[in-house]
N, CA, C and O atoms as a Maestro MAE file, in Angstrom:
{
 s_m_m2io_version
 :::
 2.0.0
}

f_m_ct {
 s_m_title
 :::
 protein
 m_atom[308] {
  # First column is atom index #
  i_m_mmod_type
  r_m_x_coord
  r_m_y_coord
  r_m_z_coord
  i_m_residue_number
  s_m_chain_name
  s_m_pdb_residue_name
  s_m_pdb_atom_name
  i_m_atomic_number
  :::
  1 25 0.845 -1.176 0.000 1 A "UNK " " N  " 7
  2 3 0.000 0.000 0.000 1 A "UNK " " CA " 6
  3 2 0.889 1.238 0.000 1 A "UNK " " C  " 6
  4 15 1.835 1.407 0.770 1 A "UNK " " O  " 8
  5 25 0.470 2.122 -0.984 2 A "UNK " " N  " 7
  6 3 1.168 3.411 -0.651 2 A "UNK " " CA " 6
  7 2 0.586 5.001 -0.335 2 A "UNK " " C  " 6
  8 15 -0.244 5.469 -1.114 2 A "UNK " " O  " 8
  9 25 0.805 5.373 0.207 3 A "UNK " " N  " 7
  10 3 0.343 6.279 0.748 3 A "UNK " " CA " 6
  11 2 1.173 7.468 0.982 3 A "UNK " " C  " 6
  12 15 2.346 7.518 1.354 3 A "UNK " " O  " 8
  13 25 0.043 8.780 0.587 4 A "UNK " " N  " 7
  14 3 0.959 10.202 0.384 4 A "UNK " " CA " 6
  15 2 -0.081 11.350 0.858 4 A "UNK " " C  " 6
  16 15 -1.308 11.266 0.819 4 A "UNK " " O  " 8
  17 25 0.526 12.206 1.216 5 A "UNK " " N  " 7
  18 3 -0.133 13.636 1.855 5 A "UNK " " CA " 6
  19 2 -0.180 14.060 0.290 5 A "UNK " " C  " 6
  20 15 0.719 13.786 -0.506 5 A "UNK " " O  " 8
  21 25 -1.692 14.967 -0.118 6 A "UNK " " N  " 7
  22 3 -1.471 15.936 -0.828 6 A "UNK " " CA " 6
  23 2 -1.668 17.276 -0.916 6 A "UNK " " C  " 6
  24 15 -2.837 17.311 -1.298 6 A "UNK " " O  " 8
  25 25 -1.285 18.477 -0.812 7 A "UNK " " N  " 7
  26 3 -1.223 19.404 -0.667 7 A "UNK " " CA " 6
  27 2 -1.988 20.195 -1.415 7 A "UNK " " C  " 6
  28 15 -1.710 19.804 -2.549 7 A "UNK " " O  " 8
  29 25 -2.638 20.909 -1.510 8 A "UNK " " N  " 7
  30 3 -3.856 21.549 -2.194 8 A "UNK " " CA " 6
  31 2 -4.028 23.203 -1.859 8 A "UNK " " C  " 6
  32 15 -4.344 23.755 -0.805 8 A "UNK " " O  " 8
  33 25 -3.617 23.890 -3.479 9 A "UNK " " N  " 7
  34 3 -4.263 25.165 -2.747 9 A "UNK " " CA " 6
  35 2 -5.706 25.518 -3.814 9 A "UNK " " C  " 6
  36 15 -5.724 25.120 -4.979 9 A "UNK " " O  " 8
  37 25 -6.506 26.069 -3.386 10 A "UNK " " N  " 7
  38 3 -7.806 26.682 -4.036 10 A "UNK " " CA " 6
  39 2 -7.736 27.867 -4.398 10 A "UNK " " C  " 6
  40 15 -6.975 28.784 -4.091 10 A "UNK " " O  " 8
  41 25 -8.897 27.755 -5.324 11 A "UNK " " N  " 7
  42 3 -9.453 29.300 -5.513 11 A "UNK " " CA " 6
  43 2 -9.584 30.045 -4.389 11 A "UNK " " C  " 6
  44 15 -9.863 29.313 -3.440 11 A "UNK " " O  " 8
  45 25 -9.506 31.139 -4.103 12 A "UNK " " N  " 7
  46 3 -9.972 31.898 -2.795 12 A "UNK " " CA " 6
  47 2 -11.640 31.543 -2.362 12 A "UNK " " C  " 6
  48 15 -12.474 31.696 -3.255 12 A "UNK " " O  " 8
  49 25 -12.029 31.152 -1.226 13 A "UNK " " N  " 7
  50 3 -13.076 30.886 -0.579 13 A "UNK " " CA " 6
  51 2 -13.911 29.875 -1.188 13 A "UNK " " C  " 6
  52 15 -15.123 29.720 -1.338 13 A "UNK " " O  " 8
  53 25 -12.610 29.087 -1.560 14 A "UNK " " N  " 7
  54 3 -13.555 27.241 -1.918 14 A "UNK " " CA " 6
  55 2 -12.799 26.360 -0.653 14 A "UNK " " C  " 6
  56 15 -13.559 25.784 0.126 14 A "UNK " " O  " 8
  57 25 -12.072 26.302 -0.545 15 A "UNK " " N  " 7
  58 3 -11.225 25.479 0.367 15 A "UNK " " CA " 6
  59 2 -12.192 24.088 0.889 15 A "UNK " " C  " 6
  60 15 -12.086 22.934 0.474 15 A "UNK " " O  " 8
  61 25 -13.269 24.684 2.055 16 A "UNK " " N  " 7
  62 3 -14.373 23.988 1.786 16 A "UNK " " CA " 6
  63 2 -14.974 22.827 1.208 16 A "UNK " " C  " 6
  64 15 -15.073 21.681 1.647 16 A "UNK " " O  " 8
  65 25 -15.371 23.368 0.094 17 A "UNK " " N  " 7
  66 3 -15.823 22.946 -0.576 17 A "UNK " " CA " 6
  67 2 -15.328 22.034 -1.616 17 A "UNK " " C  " 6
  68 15 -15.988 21.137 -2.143 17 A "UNK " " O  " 8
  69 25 -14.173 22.326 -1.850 18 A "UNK " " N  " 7
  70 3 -12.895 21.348 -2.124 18 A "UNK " " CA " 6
  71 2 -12.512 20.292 -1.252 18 A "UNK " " C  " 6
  72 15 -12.303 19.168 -1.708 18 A "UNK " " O  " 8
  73 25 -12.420 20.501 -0.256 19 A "UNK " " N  " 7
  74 3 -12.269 19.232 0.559 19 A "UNK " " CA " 6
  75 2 -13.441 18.625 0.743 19 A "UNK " " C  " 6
  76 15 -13.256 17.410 0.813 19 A "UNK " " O  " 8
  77 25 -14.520 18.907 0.848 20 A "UNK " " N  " 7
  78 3 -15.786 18.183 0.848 20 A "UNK " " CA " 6
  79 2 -15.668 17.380 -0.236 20 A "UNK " " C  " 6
  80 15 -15.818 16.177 -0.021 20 A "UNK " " O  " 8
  81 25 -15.400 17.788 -1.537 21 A "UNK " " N  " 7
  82 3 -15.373 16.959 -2.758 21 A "UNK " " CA " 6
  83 2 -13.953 16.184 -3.185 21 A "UNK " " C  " 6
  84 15 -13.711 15.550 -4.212 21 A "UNK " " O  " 8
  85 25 -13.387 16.368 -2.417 22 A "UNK " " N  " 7
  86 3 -11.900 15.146 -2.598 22 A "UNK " " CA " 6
  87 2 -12.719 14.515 -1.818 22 A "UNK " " C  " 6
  88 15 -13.535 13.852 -2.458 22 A "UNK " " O  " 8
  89 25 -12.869 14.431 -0.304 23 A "UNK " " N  " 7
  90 3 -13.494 12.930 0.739 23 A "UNK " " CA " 6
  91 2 -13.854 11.887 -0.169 23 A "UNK " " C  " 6
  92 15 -13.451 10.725 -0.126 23 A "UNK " " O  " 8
  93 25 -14.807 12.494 -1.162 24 A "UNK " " N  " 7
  94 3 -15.998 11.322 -1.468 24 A "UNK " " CA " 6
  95 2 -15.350 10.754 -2.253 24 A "UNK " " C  " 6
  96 15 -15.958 9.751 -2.625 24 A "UNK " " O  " 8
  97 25 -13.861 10.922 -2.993 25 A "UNK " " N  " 7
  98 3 -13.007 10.387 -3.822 25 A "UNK " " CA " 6
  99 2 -12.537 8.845 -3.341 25 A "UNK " " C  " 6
  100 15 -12.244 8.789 -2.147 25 A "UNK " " O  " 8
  101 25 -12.420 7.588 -4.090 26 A "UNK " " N  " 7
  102 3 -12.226 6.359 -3.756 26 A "UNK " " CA " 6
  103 2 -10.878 6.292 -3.305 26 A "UNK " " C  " 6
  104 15 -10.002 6.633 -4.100 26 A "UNK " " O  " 8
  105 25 -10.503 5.838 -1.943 27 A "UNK " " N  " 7
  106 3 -8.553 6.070 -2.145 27 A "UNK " " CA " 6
  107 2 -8.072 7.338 -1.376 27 A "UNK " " C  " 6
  108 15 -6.925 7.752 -1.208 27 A "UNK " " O  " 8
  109 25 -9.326 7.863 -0.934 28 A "UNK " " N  " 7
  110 3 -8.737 9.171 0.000 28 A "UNK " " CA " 6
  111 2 -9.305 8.988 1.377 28 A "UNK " " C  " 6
  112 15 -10.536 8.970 1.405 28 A "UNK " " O  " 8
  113 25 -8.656 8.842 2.583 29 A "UNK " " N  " 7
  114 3 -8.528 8.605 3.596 29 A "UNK " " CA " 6
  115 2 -9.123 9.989 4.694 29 A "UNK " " C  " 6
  116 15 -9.925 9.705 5.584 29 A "UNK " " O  " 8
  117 25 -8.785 11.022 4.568 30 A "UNK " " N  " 7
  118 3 -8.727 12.165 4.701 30 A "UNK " " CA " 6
  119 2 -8.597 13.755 3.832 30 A "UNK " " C  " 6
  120 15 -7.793 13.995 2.931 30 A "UNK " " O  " 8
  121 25 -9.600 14.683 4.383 31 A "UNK " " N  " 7
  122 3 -9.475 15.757 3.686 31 A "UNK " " CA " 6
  123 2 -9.769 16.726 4.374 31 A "UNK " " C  " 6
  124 15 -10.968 16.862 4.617 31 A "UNK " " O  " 8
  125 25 -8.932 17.602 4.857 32 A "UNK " " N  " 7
  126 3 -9.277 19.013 5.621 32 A "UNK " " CA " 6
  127 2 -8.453 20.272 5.418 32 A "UNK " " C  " 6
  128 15 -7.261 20.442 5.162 32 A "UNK " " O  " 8
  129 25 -9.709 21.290 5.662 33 A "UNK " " N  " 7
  130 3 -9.175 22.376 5.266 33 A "UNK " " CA " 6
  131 2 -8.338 22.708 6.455 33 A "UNK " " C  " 6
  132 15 -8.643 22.499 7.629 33 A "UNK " " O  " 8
  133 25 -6.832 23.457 5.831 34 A "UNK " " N  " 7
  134 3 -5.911 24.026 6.942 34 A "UNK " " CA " 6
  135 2 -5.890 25.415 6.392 34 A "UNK " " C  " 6
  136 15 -6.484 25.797 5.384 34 A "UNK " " O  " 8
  137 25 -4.756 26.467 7.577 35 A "UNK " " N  " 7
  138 3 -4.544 27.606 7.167 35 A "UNK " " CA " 6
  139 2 -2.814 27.635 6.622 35 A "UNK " " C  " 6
  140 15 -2.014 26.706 6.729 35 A "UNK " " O  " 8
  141 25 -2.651 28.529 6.232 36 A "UNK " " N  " 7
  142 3 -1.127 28.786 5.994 36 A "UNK " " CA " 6
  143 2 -0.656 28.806 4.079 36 A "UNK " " C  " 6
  144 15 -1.199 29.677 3.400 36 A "UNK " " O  " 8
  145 25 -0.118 28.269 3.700 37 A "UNK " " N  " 7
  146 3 0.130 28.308 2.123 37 A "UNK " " CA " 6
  147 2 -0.877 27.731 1.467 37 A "UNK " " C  " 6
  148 15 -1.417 28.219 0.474 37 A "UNK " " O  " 8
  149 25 -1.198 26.585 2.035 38 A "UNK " " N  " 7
  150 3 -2.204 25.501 1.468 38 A "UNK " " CA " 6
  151 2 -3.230 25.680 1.745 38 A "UNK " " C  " 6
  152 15 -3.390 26.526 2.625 38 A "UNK " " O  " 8
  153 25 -4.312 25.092 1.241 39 A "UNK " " N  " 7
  154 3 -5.869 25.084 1.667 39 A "UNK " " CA " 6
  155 2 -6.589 23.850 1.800 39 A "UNK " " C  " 6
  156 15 -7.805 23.874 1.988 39 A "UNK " " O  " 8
  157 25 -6.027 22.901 1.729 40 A "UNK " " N  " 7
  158 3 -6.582 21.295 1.923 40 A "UNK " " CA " 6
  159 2 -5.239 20.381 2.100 40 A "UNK " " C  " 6
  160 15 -4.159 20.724 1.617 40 A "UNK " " O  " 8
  161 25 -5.370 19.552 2.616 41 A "UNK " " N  " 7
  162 3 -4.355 18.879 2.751 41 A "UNK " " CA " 6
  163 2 -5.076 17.148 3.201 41 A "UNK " " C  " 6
  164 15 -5.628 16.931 4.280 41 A "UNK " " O  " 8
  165 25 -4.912 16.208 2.215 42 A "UNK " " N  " 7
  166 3 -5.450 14.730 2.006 42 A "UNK " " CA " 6
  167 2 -4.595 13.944 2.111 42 A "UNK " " C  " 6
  168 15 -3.511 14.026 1.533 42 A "UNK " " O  " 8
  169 25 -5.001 12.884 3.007 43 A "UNK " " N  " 7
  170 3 -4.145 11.963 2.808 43 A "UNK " " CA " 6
  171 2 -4.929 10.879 1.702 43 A "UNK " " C  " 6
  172 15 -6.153 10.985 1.623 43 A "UNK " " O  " 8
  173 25 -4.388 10.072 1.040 44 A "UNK " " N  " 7
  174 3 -4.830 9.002 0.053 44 A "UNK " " CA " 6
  175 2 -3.936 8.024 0.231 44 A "UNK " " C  " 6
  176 15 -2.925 8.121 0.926 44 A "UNK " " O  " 8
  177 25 -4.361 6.850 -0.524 45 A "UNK " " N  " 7
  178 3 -3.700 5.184 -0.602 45 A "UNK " " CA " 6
  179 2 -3.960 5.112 -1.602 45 A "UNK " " C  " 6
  180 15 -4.810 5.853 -2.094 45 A "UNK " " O  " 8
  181 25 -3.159 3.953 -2.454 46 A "UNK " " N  " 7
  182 3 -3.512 3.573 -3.182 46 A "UNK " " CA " 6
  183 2 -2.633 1.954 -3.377 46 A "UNK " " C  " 6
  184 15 -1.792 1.822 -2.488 46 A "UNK " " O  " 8
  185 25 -2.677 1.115 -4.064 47 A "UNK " " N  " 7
  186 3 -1.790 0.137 -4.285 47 A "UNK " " CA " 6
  187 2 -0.584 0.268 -4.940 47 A "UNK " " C  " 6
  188 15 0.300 -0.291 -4.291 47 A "UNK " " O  " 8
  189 25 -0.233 0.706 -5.820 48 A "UNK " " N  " 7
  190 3 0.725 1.079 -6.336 48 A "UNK " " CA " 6
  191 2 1.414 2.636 -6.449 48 A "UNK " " C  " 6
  192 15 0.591 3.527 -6.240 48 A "UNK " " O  " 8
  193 25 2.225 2.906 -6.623 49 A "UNK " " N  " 7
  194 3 2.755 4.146 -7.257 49 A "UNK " " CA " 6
  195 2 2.084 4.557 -7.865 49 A "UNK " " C  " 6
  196 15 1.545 5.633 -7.605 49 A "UNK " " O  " 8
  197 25 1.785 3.696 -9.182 50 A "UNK " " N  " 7
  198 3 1.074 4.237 -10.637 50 A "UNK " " CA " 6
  199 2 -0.183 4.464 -10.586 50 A "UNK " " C  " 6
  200 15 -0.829 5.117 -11.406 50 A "UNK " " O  " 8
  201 25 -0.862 3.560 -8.933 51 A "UNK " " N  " 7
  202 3 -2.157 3.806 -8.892 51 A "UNK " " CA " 6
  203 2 -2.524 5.128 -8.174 51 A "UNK " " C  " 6
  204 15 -3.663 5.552 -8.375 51 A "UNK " " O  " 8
  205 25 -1.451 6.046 -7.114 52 A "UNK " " N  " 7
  206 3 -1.566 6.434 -6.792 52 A "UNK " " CA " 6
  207 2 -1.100 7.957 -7.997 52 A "UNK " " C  " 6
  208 15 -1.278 9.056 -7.472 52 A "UNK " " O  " 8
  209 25 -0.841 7.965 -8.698 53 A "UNK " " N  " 7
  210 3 -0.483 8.626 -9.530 53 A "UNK " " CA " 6
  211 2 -1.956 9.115 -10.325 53 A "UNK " " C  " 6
  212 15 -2.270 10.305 -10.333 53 A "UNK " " O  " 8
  213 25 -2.880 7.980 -11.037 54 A "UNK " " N  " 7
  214 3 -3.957 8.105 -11.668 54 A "UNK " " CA " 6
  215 2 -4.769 8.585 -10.214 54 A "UNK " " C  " 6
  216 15 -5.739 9.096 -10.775 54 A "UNK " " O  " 8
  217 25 -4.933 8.696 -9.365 55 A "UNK " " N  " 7
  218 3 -6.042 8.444 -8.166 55 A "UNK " " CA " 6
  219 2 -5.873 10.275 -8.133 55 A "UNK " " C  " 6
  220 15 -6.768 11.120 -8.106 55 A "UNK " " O  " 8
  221 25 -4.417 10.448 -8.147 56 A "UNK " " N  " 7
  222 3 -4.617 12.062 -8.313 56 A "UNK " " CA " 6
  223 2 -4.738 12.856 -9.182 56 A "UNK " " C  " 6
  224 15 -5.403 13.884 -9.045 56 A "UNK " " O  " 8
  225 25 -3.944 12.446 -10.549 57 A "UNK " " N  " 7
  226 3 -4.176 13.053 -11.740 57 A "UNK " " CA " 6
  227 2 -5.650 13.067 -12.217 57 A "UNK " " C  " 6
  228 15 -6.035 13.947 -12.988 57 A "UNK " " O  " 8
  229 25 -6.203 12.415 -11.912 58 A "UNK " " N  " 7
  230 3 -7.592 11.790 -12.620 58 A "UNK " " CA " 6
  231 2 -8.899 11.918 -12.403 58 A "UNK " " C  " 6
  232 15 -9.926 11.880 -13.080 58 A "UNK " " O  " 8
  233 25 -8.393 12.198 -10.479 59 A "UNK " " N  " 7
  234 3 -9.257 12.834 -9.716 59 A "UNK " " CA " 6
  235 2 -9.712 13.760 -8.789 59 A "UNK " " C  " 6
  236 15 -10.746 14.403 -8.608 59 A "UNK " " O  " 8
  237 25 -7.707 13.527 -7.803 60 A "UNK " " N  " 7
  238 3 -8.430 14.804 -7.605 60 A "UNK " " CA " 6
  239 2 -7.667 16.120 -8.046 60 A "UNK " " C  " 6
  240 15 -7.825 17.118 -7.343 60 A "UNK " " O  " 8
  241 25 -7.007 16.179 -8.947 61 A "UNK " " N  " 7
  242 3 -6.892 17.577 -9.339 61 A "UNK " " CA " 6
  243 2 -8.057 17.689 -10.218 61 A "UNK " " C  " 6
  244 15 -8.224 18.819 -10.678 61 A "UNK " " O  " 8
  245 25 -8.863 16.836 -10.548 62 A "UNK " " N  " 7
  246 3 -10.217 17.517 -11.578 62 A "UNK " " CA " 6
  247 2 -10.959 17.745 -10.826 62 A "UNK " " C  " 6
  248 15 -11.980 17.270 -11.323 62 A "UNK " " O  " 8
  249 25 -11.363 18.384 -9.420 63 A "UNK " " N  " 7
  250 3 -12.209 18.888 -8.826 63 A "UNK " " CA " 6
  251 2 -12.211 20.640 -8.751 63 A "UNK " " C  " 6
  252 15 -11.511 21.595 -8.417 63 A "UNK " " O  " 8
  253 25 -13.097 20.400 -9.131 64 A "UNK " " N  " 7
  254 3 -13.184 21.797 -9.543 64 A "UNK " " CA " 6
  255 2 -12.823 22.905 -8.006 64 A "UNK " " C  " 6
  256 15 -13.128 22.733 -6.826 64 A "UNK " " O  " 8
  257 25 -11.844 24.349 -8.888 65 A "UNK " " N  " 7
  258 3 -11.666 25.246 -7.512 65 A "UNK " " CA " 6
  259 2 -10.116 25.086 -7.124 65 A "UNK " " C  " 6
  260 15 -9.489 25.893 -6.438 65 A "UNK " " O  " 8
  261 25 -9.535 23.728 -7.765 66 A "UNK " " N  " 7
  262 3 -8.416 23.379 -7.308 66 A "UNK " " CA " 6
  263 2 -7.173 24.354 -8.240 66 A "UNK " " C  " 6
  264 15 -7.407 24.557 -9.432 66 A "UNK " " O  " 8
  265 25 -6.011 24.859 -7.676 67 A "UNK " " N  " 7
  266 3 -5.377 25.727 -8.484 67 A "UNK " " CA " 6
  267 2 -3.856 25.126 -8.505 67 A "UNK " " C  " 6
  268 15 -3.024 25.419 -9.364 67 A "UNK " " O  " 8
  269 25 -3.640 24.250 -7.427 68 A "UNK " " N  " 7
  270 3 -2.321 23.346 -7.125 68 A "UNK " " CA " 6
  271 2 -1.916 22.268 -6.513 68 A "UNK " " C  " 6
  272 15 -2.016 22.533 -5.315 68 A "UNK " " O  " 8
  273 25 -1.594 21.415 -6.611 69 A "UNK " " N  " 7
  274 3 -1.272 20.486 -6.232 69 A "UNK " " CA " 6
  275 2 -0.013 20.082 -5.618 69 A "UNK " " C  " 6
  276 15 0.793 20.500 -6.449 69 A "UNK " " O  " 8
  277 25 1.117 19.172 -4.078 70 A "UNK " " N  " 7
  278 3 1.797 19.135 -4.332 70 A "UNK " " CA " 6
  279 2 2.067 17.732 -3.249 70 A "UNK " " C  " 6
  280 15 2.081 17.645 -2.021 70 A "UNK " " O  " 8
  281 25 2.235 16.875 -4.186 71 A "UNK " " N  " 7
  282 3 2.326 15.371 -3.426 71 A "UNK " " CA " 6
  283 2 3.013 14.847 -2.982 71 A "UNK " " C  " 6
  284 15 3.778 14.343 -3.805 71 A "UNK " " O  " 8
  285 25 3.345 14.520 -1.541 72 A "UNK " " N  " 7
  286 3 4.530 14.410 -0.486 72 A "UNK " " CA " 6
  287 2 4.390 12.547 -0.131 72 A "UNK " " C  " 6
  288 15 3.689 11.950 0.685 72 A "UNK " " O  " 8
  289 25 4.823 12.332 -0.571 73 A "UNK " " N  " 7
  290 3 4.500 10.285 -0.474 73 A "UNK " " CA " 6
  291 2 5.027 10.163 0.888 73 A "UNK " " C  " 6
  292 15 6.032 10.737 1.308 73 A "UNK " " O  " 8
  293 25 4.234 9.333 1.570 74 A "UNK " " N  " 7
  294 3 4.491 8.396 3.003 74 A "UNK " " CA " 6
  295 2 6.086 7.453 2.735 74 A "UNK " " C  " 6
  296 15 6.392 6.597 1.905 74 A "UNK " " O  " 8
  297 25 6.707 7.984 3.665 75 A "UNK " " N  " 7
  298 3 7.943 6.823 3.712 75 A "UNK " " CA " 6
  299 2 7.946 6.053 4.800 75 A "UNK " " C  " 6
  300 15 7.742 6.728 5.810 75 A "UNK " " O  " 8
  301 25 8.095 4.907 5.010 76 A "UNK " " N  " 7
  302 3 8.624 3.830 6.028 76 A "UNK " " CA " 6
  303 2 9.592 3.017 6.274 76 A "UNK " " C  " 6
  304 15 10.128 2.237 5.487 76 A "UNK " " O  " 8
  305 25 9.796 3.176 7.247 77 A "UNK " " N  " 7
  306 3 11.724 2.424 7.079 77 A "UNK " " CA " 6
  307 2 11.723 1.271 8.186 77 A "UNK " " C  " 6
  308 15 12.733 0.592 8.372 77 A "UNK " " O  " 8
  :::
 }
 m_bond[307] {
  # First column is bond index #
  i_m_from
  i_m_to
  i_m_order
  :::
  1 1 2 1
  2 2 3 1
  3 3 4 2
  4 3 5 1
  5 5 6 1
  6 6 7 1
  7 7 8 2
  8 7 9 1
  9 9 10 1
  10 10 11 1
  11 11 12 2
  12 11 13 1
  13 13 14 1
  14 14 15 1
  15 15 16 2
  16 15 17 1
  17 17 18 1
  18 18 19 1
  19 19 20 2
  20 19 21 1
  21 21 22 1
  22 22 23 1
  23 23 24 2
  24 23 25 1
  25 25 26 1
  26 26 27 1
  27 27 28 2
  28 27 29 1
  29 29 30 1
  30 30 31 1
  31 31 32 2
  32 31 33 1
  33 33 34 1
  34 34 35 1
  35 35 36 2
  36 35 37 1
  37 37 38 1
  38 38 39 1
  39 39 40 2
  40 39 41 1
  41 41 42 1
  42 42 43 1
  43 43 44 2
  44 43 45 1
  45 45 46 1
  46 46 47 1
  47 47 48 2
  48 47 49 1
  49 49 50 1
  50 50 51 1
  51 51 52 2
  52 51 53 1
  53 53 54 1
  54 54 55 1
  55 55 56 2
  56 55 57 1
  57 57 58 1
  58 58 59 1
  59 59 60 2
  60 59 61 1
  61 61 62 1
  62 62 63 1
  63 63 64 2
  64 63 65 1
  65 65 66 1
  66 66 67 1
  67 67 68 2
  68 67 69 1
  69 69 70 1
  70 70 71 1
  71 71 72 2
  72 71 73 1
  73 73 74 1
  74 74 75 1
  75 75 76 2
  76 75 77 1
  77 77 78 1
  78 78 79 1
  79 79 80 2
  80 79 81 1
  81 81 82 1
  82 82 83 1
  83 83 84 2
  84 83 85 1
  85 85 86 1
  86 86 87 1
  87 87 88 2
  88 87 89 1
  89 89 90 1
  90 90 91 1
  91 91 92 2
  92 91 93 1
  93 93 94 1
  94 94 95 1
  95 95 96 2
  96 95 97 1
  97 97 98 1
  98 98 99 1
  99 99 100 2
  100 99 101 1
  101 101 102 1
  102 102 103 1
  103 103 104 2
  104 103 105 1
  105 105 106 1
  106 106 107 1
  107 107 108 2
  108 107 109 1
  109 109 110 1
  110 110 111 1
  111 111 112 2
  112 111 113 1
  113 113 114 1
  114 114 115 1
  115 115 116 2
  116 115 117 1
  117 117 118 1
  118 118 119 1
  119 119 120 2
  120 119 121 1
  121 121 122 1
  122 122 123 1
  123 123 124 2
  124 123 125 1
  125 125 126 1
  126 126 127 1
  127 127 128 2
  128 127 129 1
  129 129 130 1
  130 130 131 1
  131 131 132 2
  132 131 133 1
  133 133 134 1
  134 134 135 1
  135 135 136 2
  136 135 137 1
  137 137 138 1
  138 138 139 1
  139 139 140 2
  140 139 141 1
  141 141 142 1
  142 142 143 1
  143 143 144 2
  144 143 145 1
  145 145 146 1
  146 146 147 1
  147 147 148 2
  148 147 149 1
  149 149 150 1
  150 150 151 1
  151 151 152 2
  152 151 153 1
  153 153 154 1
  154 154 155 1
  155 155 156 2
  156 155 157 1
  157 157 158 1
  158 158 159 1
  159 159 160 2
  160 159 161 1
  161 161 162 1
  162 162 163 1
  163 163 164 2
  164 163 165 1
  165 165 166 1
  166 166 167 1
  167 167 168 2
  168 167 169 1
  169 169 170 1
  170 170 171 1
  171 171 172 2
  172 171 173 1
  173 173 174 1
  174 174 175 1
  175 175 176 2
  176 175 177 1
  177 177 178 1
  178 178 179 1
  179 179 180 2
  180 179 181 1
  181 181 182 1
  182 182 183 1
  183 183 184 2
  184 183 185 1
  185 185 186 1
  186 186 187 1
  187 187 188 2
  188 187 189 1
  189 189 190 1
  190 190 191 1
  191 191 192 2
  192 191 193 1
  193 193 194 1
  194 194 195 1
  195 195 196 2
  196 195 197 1
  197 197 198 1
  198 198 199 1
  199 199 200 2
  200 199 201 1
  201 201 202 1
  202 202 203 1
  203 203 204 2
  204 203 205 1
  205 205 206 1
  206 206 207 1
  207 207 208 2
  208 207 209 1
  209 209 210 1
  210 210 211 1
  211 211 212 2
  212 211 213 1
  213 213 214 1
  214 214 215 1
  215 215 216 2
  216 215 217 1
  217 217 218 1
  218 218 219 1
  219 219 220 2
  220 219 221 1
  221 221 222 1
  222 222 223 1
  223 223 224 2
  224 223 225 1
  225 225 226 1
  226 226 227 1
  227 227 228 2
  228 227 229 1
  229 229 230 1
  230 230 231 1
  231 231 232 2
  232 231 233 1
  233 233 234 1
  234 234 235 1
  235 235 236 2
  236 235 237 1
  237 237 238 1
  238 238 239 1
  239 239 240 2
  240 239 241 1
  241 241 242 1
  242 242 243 1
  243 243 244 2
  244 243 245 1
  245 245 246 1
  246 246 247 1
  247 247 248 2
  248 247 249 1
  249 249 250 1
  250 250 251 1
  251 251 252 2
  252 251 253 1
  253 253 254 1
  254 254 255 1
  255 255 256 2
  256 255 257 1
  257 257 258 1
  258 258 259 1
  259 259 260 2
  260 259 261 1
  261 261 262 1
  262 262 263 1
  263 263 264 2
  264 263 265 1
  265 265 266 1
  266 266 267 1
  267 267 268 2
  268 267 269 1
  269 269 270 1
  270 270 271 1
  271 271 272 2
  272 271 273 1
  273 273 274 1
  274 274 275 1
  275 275 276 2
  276 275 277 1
  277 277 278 1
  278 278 279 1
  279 279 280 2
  280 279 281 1
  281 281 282 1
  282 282 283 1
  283 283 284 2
  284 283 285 1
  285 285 286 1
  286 286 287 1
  287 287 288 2
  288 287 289 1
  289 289 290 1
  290 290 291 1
  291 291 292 2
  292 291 293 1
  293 293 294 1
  294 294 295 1
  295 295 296 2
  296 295 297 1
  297 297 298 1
  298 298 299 1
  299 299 300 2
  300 299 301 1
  301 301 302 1
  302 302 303 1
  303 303 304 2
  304 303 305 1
  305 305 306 1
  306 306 307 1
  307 307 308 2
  :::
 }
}
């Protein structure tokens, strides 16, 4: 399983509403709005790399409101 934080900034005064609509995304664990650079911040899984790759390209940067993306992968040692 792999798993990564993704970093999210919005349009001004969606934040919200953006994270409401990543949750319902298959593969996302978590979604809440924070303050500071970012405006959402998700954690997701997926099985693979590549799956976790399509899980964001595919989905959730196509939610509408979204202006950036920046995906920090889970390490374990």
């Amino acid at each position: 399983m792999v798993q990564a934080y993704i970093l999210v900034q919005t349009d001004i005064g969606r934040a919200s509403e953006v994270a409401r609509a990543i949750m319902l995304i298959d593969g996302v664990t978590a979604s809440d709005d924070v303050t500071g650079p970012y405006d959402v911040i998700v954690r997701a899984e997926a099985g693979s790399v590549d799956d976790l790759g399509k899980l964001i390209l595919a989905k959730v940067q196509a939610v509408a409101g979204i202006t950036r993306t920046l995906t920090c992968p889970v390490v374990t040692f």
